[in-house]
C-alpha positions as CSV (number, residue, x, y, z in Angstrom):
1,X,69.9,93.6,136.8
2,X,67.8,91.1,135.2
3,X,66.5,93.2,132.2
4,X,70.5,93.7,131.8
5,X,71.3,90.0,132.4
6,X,68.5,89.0,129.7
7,X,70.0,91.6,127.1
8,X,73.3,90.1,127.2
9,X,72.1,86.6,126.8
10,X,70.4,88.1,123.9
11,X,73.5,89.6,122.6
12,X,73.0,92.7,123.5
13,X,75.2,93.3,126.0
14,X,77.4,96.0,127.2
15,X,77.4,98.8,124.0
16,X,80.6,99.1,122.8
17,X,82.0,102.6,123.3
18,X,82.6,104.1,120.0
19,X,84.9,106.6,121.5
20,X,87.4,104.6,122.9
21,X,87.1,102.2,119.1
22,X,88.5,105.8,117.4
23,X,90.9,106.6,120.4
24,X,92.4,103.1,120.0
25,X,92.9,104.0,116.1
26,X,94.2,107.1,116.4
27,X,96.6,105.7,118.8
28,X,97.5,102.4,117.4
29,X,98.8,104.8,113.9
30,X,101.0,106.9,116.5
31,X,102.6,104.1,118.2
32,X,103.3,102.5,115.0
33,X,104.6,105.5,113.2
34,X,107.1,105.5,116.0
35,X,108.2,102.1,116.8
36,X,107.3,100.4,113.5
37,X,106.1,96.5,113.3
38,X,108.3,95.3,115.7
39,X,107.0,97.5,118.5
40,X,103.6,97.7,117.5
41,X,101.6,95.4,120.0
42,X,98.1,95.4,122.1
43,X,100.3,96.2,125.2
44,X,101.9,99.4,124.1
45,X,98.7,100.8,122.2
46,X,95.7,99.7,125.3
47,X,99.0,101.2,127.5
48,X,98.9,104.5,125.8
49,X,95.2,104.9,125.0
50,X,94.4,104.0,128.6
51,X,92.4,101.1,127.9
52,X,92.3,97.7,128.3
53,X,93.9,95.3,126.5
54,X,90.6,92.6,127.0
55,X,88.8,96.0,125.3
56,X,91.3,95.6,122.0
57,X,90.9,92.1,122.2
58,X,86.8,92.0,121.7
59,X,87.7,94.4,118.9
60,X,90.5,93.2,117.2
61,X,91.6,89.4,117.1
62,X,95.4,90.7,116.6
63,X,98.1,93.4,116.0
64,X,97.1,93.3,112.4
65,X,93.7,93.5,112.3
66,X,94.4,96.6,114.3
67,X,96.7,97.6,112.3
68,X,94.7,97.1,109.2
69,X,91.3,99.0,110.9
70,X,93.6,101.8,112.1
71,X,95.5,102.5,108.7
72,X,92.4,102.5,106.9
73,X,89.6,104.4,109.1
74,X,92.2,107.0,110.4
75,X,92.9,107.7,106.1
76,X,90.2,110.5,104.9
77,X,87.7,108.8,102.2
78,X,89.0,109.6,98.8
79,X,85.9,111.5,96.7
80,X,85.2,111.8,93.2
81,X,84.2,115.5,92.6
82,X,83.3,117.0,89.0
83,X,84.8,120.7,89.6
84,X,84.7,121.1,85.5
85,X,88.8,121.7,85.1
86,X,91.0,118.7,85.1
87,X,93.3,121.1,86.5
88,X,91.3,121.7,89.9
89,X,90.5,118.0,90.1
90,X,94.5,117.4,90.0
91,X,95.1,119.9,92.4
92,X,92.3,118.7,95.0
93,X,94.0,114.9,94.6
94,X,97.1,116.3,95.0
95,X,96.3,118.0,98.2
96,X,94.3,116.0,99.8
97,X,96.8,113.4,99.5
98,X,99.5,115.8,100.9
99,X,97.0,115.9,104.0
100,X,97.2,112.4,104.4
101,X,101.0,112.5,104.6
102,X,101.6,115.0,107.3
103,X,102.3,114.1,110.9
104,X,101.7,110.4,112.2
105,X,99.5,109.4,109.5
106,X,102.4,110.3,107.2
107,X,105.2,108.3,109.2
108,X,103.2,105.3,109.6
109,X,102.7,105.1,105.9
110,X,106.4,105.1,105.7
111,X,106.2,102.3,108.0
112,X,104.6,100.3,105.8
113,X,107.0,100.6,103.2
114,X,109.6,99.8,105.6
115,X,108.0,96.6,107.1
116,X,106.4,95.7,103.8
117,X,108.5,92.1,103.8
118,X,107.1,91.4,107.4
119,X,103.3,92.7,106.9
120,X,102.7,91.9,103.2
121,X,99.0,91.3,103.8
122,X,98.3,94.5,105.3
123,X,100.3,96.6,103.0
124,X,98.3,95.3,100.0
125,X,95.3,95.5,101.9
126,X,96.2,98.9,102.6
127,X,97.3,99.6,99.1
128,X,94.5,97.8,97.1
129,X,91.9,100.2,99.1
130,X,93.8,103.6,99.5
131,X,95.6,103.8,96.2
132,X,93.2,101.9,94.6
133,X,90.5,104.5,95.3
134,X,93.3,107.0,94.2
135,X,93.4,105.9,90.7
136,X,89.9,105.4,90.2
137,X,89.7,109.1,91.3
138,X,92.2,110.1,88.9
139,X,90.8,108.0,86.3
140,X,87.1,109.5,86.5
141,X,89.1,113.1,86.3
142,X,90.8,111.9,83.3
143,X,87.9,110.8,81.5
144,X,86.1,114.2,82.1
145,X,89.1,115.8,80.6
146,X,88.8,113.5,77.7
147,X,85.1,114.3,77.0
148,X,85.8,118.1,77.7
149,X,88.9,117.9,75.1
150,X,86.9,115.8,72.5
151,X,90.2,113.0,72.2
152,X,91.9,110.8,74.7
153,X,94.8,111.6,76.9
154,X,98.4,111.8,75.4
155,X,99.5,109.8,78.3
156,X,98.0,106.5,80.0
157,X,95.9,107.4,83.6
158,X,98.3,105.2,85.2
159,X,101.6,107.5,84.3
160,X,99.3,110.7,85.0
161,X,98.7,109.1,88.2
162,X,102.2,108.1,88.9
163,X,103.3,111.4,88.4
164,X,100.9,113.6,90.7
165,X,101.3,111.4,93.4
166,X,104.8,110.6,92.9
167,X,106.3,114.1,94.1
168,X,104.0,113.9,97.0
169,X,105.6,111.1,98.1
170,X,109.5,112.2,98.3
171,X,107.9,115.7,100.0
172,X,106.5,113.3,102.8
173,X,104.3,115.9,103.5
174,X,104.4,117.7,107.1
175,X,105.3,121.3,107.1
176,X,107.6,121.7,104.5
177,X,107.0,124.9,103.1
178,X,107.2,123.7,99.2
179,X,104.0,121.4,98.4
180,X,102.1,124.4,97.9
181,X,104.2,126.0,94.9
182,X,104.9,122.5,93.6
183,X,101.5,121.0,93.2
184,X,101.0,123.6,91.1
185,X,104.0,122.9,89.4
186,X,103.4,119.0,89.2
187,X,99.6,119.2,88.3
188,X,100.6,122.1,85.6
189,X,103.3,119.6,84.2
190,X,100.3,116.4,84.1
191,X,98.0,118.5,82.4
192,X,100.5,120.0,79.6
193,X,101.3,115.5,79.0
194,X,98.1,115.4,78.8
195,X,97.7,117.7,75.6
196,X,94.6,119.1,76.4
197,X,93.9,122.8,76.5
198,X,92.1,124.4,79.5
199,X,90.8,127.8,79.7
């Protein structure tokens, strides 16, 4: 009890359960997905995780800090890989990103469009760090393809980039049965603007 006591006041204290941090997350992106901003709150998410809400407070000063953390370390880290084909870097983006937009993870994105006038801050933070990373990804791909091809692009990175990821976005992702055909379709399309030939 002592050795405890004396831990604490070093600031130690009680280790913080890693498990229930990720729980929370996962959580805090379903109930928003489903109720939006406006419903989003410590109550409801500490409610439906089972925990706390002093937990989510020694975590978390607010709903958007929450918010922010949950967005962000529930998204997969976007990559750079070298696969030697412009093509198969396209495709990976492309899929990968399809991923992201299936089930709550997808909605909750949605969300943010939605609520984007009452959360600005965390819709840029969100953006400047998920899409951000995006382009840069694309970018580096696009650059390879370049040095492969011997000339530059036929089309800026940012229009290559706004239409791989643009298709993704009206498919929303989920189940529907036609990303598959039409990545190919959409990353086939990118590379032909691109005038580079692939073997």
């Amino acid at each position: 009890m002592i050795e405890e006591s004396a831990a604490r006041r070093r600031g130690g204290g009680r280790p913080r359960d890693e498990g229930l941090r990720l729980r929370v997350l996962e959580i805090a992106v379903d109930v928003y997905a489903e109720h939006g901003w406006s419903g989003f709150n410590f109550e409801t998410v500490s409610s439906a995780a089972g925990a706390g809400r002093p937990a989510l407070y020694r975590r978390w000063a607010d709903r958007s800090a929450l918010l922010t953390d949950a967005i962000l370390s529930t998204t997969p880290e976007v990559v750079d890989v070298d696969l030697g084909s412009l093509h198969d870097e396209l495709l990976r983006i492309l899929r990968e990103y399809l991923q992201v937009l299936g089930g709550s993870r997808g909605r909750a994105g949605q969300r943010l469009y939605l609520d984007r006038d009452a959360i600005p801050d965390i819709v840029a933070a969100v953006h400047e760090r998920l899409m951000g990373r995006r382009f840069q990804v694309v970018c580096a791909a696009m650059r390879r393809g370049a040095d492969r091809a011997g000339r530059p692009a036929a089309i800026p990175d940012r229009l290559a980039f706004a239409f791989l990821l643009g298709g993704a976005l009206m498919w929303g992702g989920g189940d529907d049965p036609r990303p598959a055909a039409d990545a190919e379709a959409i990353v086939a399309s990118v590379v032909a603007l691109t005038g580079f030939t692939e073997p």
